[in-house]
GUPAVEX-115666 format. One record per residue: residue in one letter; x, y, z of N, C-alpha, C, O in turn. Coordinates in steps of 0.2 Angstrom, whole numbers, plus 5000, padded with zeros to 4 digits. Layout:
<rs>
aXYZXYZXYZXYZ...
</rs>
This chain:
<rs>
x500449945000500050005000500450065000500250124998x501150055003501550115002501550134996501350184994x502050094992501950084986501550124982501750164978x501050094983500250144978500350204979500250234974x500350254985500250284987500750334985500650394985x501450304983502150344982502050344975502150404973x501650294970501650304964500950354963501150404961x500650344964499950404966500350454965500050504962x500750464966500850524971501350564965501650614965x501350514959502050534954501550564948500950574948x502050574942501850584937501150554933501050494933x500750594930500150584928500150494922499750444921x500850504919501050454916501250404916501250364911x501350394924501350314928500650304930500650274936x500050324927499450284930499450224928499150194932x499850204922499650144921500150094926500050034929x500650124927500850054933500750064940500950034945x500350124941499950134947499650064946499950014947x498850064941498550024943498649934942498249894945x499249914939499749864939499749854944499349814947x500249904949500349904954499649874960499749834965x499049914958498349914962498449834961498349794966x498449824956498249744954498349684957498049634958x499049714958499549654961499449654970499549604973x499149714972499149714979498349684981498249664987x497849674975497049664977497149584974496749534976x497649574971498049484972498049464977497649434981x498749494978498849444984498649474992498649434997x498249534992497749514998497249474998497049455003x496749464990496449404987496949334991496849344997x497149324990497749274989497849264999497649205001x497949305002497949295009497349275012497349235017x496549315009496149285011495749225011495449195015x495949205005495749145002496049085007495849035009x496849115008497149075013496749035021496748985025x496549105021496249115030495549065028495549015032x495149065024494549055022494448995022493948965024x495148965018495148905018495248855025494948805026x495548885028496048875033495448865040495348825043x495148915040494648905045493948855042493548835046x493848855036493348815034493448745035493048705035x494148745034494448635038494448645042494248585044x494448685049494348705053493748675056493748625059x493448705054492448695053492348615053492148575058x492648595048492448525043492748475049492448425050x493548495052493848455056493548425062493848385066x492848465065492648445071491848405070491448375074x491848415063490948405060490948355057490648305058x491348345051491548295045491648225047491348185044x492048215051492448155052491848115054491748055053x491448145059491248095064490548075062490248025064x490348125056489648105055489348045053488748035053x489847995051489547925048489547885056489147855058x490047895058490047865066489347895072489147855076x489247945070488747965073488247925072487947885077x487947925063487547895062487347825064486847805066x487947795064487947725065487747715074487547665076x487947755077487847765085486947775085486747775091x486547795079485947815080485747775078485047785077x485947725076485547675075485547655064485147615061x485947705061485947695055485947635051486347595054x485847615047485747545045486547565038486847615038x486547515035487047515028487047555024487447585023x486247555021485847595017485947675018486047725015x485647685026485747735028486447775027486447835027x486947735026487747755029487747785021487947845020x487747735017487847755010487347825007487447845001x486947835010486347885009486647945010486647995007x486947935017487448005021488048035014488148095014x488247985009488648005004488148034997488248084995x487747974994487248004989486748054989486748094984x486348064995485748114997486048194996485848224992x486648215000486848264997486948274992486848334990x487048204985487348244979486848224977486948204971x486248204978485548194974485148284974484748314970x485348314980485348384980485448424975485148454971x486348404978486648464973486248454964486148494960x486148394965485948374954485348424956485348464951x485048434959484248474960484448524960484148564956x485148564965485048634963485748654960486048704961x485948624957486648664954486548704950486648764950x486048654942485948714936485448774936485448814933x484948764941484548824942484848874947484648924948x485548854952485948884956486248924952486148984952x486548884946487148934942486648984937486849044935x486148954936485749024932485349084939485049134938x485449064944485249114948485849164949485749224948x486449124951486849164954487449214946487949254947x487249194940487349214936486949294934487049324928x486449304939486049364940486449414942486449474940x486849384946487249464952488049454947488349404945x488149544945488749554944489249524947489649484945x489249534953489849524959489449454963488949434965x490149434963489749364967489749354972489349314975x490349374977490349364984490049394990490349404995x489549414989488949424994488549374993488349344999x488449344986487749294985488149224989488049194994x488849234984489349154990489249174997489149125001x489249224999489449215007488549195011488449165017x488349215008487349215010487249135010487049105015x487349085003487449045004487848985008487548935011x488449025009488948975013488248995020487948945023x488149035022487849045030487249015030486848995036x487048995024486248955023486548885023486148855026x487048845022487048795020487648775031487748715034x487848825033488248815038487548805047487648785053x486948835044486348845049486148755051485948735057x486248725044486148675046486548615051486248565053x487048625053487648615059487148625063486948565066x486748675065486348665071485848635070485548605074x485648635065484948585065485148515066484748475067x485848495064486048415066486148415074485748375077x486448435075486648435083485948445087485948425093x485448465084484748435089484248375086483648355087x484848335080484448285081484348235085483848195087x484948225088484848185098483948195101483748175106x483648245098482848245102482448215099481848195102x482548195093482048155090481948085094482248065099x481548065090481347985096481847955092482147965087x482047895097482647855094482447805087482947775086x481947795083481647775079481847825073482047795067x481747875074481847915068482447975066482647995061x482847975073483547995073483947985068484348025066x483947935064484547915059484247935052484647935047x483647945052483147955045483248035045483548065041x483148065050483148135051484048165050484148215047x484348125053485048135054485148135042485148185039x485248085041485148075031484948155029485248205028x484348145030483648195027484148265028484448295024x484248275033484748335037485448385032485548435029x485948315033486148295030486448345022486748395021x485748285019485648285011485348375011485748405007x484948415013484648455011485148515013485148575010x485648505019486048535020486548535013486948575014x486548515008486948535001486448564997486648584992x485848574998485548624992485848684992486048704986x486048734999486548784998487148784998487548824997x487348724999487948704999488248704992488748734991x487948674988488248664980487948744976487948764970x487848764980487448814975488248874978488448914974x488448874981488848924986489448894983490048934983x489348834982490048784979490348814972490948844971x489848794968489848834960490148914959490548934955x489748964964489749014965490549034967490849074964x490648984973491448994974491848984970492249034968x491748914967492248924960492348964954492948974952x491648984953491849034946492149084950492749104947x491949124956492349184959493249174960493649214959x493449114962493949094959494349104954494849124954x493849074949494149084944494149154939494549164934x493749194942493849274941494449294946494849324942x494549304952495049344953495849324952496249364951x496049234952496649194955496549194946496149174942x497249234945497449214935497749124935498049084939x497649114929497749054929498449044931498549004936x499049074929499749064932499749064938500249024939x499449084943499549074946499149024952499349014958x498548974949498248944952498348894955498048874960x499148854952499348784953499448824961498948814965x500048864962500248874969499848884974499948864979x499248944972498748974976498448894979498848864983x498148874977497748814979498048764983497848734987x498648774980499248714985499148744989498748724993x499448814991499448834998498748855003498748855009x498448865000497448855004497648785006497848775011x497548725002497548655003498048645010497748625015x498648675010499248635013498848685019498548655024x498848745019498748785027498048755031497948745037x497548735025496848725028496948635031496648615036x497348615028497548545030497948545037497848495041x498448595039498648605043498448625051498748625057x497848655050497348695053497148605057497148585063x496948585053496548535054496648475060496248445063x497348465059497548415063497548385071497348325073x497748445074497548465081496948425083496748375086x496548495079495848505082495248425082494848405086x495548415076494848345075495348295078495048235079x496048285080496448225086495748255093495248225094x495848315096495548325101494848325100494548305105x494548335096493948315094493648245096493148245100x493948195093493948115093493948115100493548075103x494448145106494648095112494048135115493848115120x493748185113493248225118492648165117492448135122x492348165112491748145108491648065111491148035110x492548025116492547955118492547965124492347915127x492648045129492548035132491948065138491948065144x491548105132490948145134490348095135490448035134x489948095135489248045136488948045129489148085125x488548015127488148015119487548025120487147985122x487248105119487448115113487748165112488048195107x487748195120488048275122488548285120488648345121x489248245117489648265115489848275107490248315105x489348235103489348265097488948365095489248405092x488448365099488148415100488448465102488248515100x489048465106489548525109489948525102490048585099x490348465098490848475094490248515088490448545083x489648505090489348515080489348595081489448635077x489048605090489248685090489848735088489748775084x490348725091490748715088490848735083490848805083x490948705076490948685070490548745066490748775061x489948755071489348805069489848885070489848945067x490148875077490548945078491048975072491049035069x491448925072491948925069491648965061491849015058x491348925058490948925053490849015051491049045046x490549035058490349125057490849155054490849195049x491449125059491949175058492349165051492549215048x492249095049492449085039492249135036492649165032x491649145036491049165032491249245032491249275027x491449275039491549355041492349365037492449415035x492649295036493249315034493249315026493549365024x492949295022492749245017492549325011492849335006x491949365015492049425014492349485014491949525012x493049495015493549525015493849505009494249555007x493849455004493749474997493449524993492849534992x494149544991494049624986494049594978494549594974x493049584978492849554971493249604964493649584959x492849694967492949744965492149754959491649714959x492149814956491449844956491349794948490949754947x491849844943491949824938491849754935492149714938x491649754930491749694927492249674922492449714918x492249624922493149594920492849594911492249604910x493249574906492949554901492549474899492249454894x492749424905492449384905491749364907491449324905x491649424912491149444916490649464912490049454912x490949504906490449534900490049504897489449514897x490549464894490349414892489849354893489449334889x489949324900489649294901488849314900488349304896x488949354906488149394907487749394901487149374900x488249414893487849414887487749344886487149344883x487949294886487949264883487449194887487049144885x487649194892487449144896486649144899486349094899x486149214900485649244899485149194896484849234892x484849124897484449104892483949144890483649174894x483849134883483049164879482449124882482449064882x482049164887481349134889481049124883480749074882x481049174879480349184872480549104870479949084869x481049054869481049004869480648944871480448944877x480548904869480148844873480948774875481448764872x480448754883481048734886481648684882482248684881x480948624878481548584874481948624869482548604869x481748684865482248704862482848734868483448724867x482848754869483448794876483748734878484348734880x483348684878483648614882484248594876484848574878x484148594871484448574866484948614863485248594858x485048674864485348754864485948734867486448744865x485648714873486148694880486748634876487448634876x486248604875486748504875487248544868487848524868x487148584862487348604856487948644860488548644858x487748674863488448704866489048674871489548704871x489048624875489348604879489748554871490348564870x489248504868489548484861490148494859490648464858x490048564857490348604852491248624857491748644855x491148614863491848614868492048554869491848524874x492348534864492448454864492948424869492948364872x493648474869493848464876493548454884493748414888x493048514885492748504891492248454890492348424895x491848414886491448374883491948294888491748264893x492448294885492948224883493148234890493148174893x493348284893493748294901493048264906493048224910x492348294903492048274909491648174908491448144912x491748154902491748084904492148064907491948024911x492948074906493448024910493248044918493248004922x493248134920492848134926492448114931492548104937x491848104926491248044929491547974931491647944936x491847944925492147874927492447864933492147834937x493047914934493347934939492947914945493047864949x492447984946492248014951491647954952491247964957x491547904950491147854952491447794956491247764960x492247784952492247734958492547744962492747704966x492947814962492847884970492247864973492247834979x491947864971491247884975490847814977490347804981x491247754974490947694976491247654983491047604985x491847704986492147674993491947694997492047665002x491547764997491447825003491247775008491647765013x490447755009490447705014490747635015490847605020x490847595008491347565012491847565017491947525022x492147615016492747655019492547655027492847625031x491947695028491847675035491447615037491347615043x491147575034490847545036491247485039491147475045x491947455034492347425035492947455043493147425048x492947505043493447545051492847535055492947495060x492147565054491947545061491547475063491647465069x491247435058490747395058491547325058491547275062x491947335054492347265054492947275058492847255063x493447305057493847325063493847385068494347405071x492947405069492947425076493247495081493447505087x493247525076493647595077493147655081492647675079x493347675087493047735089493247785087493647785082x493047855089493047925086493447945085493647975080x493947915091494847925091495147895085495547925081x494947855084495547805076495247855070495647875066x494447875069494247895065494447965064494547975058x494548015071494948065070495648055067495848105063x496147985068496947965068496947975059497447995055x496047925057496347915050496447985045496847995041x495748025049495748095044496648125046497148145042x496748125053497548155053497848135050497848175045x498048075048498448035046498548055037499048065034x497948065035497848085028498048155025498348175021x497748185033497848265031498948285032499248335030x499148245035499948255036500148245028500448285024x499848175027500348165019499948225015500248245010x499448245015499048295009499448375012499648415008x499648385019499948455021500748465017500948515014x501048405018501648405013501548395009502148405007x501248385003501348334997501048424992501248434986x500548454996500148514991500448534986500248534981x501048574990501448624986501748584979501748604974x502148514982502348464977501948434973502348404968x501248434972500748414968500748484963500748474957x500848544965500748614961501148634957501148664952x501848614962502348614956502548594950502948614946x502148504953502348444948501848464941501948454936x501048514945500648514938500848574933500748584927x501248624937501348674934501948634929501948654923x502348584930502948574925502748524921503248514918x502248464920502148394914501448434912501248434906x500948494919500448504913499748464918499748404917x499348494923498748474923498448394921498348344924x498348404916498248334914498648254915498448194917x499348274914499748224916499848194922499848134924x499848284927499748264933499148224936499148184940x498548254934498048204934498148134932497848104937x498248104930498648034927498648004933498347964936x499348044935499648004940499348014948499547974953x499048074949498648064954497948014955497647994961x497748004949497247954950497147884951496847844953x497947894947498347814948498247794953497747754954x498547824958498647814964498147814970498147784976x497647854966496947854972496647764970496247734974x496747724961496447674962497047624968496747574971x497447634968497847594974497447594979497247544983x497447624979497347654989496547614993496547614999x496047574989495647554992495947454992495747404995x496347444988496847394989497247384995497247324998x497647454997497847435003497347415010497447375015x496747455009496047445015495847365014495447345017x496247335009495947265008496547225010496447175008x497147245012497547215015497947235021498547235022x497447275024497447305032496947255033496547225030x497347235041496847195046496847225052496447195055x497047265054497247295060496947405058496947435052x496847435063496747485067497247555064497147605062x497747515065498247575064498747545056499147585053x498547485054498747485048498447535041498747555036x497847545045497347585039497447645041497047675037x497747695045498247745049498747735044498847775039x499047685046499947695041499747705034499947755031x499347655029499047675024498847745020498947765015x498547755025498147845024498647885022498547945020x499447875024499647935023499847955014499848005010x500047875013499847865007499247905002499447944998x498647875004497947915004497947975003497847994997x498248005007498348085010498848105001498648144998x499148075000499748094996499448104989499648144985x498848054987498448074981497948104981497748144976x497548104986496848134986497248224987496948274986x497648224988497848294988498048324981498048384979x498348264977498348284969497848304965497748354961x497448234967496948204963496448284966496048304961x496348314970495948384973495848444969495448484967x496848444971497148504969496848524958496448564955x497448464957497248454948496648454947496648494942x496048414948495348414946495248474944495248504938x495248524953495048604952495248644947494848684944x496148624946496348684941496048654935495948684930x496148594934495948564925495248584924495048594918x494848584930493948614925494148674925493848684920x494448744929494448794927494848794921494848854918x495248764918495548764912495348734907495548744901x494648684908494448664900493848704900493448694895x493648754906492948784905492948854901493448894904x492748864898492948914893492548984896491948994896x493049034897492849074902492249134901492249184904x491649124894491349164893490649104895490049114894x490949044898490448994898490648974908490448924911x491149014911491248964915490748934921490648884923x490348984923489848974928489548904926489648854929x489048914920488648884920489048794918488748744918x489848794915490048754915490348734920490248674920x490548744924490548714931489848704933489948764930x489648704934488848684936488748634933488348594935x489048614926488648564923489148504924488948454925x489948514926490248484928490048454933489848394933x489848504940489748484946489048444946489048394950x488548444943487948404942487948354939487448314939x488748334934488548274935488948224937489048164936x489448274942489748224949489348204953489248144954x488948264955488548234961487948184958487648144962x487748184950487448124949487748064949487348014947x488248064950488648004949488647984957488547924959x488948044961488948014967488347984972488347954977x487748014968486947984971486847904970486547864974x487247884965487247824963487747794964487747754959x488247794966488947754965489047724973489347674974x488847774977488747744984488247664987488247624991x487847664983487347624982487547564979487447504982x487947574973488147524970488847514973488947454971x489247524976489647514983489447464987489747414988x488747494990488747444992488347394992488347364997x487947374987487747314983488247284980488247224980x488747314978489447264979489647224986489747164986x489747264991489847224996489447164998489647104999x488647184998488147134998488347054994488147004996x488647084989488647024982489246994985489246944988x489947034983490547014985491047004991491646984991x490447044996491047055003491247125002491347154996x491347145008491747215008492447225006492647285004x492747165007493347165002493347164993493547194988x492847124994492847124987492647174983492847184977x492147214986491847264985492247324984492047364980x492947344988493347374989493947374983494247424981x493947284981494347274974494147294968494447314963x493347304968493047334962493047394962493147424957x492847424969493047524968493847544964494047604962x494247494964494947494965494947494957495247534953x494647464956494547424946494247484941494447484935x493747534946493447554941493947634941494047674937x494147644946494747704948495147694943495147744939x495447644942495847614937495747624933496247634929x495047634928494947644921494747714922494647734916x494647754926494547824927495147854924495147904921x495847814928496447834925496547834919497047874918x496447804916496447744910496247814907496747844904x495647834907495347874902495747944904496147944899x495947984908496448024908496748024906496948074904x497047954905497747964901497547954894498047974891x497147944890497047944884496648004884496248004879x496548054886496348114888496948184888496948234885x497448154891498048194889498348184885498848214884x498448114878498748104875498648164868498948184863x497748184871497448244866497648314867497648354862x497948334874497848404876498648414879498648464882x499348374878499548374881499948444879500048474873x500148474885500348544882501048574878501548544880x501048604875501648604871501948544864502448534861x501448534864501448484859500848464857500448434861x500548464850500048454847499748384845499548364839x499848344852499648274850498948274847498848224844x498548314846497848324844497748314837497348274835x498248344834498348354828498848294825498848284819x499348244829499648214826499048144825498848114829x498948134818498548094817498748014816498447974815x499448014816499847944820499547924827499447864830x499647964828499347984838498547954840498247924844x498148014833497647994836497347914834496847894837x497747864829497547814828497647794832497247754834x498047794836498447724840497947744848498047714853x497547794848496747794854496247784852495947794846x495947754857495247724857494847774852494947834854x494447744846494047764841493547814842493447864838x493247814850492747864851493047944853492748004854x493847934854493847994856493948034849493948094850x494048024844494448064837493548084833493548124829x492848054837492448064834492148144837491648164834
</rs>
C-alpha cells in the first residue's frame, strides 16, 4: 500500500503502473484471504465431517442409511446446481450471494446437533434427510465459489494458490479433530457430538466473516461481460428447444465434453468406497472416534506435505498428466484397505491416501477451470458439478450392493478396478491436450486411441 500511494503520488504518466501495481496488491490480499478461508473452513469440517458416519451408525443407521449419508447430498446438489448457476449468474459480483449461501448451508450444523431429540426410531432418518438437504445451499455456494475463483486467481497462478489453501487448511485441521475424537470418547452420547457440532457452527461464522474480506471489485472483467451476454437464456424459447441449445453448446467444447466423461468414470468409483470405507473401520475392525479422528490426521499429514509438490509437479508435465498419475494412485489406495487387518494399519495406509487425494483435489479443480471456457464458466461448472454429484447419488449404492454380492473386500477390489479405468481414460485424455505439443493434431497419435475419442 505504500507503494500505491508513492506511485499515486508521481507523474500523471505512471497511471498505468499505478493500477498494475493496484492489481498485484487486490491479488495477493485475494490470495491471503482465500488462505484464511480456507483454513478456518477445515477447521469447521475437522470437528463435523469425520464423525458424521460414526454418529449415524451410534443412531442406529442401517448400511443403506450409511451410503445415503454419501448419495442424498449429491442427489441435491443434481436438484439445485443448474437452476443455482442460472440464479447466481444474475448478480454482477458474486461474493455476497457466495457468502449468504455458505451461512444458509452452515445453519444446518445446528439443526443436526438437535437431532439427539428425536425419538430413537427416527434419529437416523432425520440425521440422512438433514444431511442431504443441507447441500441444496451447499452446492449452489459451491459453484458460485468456483467461478469467483476463477475470476480473481489468473490461471498462472492457480497451481500454487490452491496448494497453499490446501496445505494451510489441511494444517489447521490436525490438532483439532485428534481432540475432537478423544472428547466425543470421552463425553456421554449424545451430548458430545452436540458440543463438537456447535462448535463447528461457531467456527463456521467466523469463515463466512472472513470469506467476505474478498475484494471482488465493482467492475466487470471481460469475462464477466461476456458471460452475462451470453449465458442469459431466451425465455421467448420453449423449454426443449433451450434444452437442446444447451446440450449443442457444451458439444461443440469438445475438450470440456471428453474431460468430463473420464471425470464421471473417475468420480464413480471415487464415490463407490465412501461407505465402504467406513463401514469396513467401524462395523469390521471396530474403530472409535479416536481412530476415525487418527485416519482423517493421518491423511491430512501426507495431503499437508505433498500440496505444494502436487502444484509444482502440475505446473511442470501440465494438469492433465498430473491428473494421470494422481488418480493412479487414488485406484491403489482401496487395495491397501483390503490388505489392512488391524486399526492402525489403515492409519499407516492413509498417509499414502493423503498423498493422492491431495493431487487428485488440487488437479481436478485447476483442470475444469482450464477446459471451462471462460465466457461459459459458471454455468459449465455447474454442469460439471451435476454430473458428479449424479454420479455420486448412485455409486454409493452400488458400493454397496457390491459388498452385499461380493463381501466388503471384494467390493473394495471393484471400487479399485473402476478408479483404474478412470485413469485409464485420463490418460487417453492427455494424450489429446498434452501441452506443448500438438498430440491432437498428430493423426499417427490419434489412431493408436480408442475410436470414440477422434469422433
Amino acid at each position: 500500500m505504500i507503494l500505491w500511494r508513492s506511485r499515486n503520488q508521481g507523474n500523471a504518466r505512471d497511471q498505468g503502473n499505478v493500477r498494475n501495481q493496484g492489481n498485484a496488491s487486490d491479488l495477493n490480499h485475494n490470495i491471503k484471504i482465500n488462505i484464511w478461508h480456507g483454513a478456518l473452513q477445515n477447521l469447521a469440517n475437522s470437528v463435523f465431517t469425520p464423525f458424521l458416519g460414526i454418529f449415524a451408525i451410534k443412531l442406529g443407521a442401517t448400511n443403506s442409511q450409511v451410503a445415503l449419508l454419501s448419495s442424498l447430498p449429491a442427489l441435491m446438489s443434481v436438484a439445485a446446481m443448474i437452476p443455482g448457476a442460472s440464479f447466481i449468474r444474475r448478480f454482477s459480483t458474486k461474493k455476497k450471494i457466495t457468502a449468504a449461501f455458505f451461512l444458509a448451508n452452515r445453519l444446518f450444523i445446528l439443526a443436526i446437533a438437535c437431532v439427539p431429540l428425536f425419538t430413537g426410531d427416527t434419529r437416523a432418518a432425520v440425521l440422512v434427510a438433514l444431511v442431504g438437504l443441507m447441500n441444496l445451499p451447499g452446492a449452489i455456494a459451491n459453484v458460485s465459489w468456483q467461478s469467483l475463483m476463477g475470476d480473481i486467481i489468473p490461471p498462472k497462478e492457480r497451481g500454487s494458490v490452491f496448494a497453499r489453501r490446501n496445505q494451510w487448511s489441511g494444517l489447521v485441521g490436525f490438532l483439532p479433530t485428534l481432540l475432537a475424537g478423544k472428547m466425543l470418547d470421552l463425553l456421554s452420547f449424545p451430548s458430545g457430538y452436540q458440543v463438537m457440532f456447535l462448535v463447528a457452527f461457531c467456527v463456521s461464522l467466523i469463515e463466512i466473516a472472513i470469506f467476505t474480506l474478498i475484494q471482488e471489485g465493482d467492475a466487470k472483467g471481460e469475462s464477466k461481460v461476456k458471460e452475462a451476454a451470453t449465458l442469459v437464456p431466451d425465455r421467448s424459447q420453449p423449454v426443449r428447444k433451450r434444452f437442446k441449445t444447451e446440450i449443442r453448446t457444451v458439444l461443440a467444447h469438445k475438450q470440456y465434453f471428453r474431460y468430463n466423461l473420464c471425470s464421471v468414470l473417475f468420480h464413480f468409483g471415487w464415490q463407490m468406497g465412501w461407505p465402504l470405507f467406513t463401514i469396513y473401520q467401524v462395523k469390521h475392525l471396530g474403530a472409535d472416534n479416536f481412530w476415525m479422528a487418527w485416519f482423517t490426521v493421518s491423511q491430512g499429514i501426507a495431503s499437508f506435505l505433498s500440496y505444494r509438490w502436487w502444484g509444482r509437479y502440475a505446473d511442470r508435465v501440465g494438469n492433465m498428466r498430473g491428473l494421470v498419475f494422481a488418480t493412479l494412485g487414488m485406484a491403489v489406495n482401496p487395495v491397501f484397505y483390503v490388505l489392512s487387518s488391524k486399526l492402525w494399519m489403515i492409519a499407516f495406509f492413509n498417509l499414502s491416501m493423503g498423498f493422492f487425494v491431495a493431487g487428485t483435489v488440487l488437479i481436478l479443480f485447476n483442470s475444469l477451470l482450464e477446459v471451462s471456457p471462460k465466457e461459459h464458466r459458471t454455468k459449465f461448472i455447474a454442469y460439471n458439478n451435476t454430473l458428479i454429484n449424479l454420479s455420486a447419488a448412485i455409486a454409493p449404492f452400488v458400493g454397496n450392493f457390491a459388498a452385499d454380492l461380493l463381501g466388503i473386500k471384494g467390493a473394495l477390489l471393484a471400487t479399485a478396478a473402476v478408479r483404474a479405468a478412470g485413469a485409464f481414460a485420463f490418460a487417453c485424455y492427455s494424450g489429446l491436450v498434452t501441452p506443448n505439443r500438438k498430440v491432437a493434431a498428430d493423426k499417427s497419435t490419434r489412431r493408436r486411441l480408442p475410436q470414440f475419442w477422434n469422433k
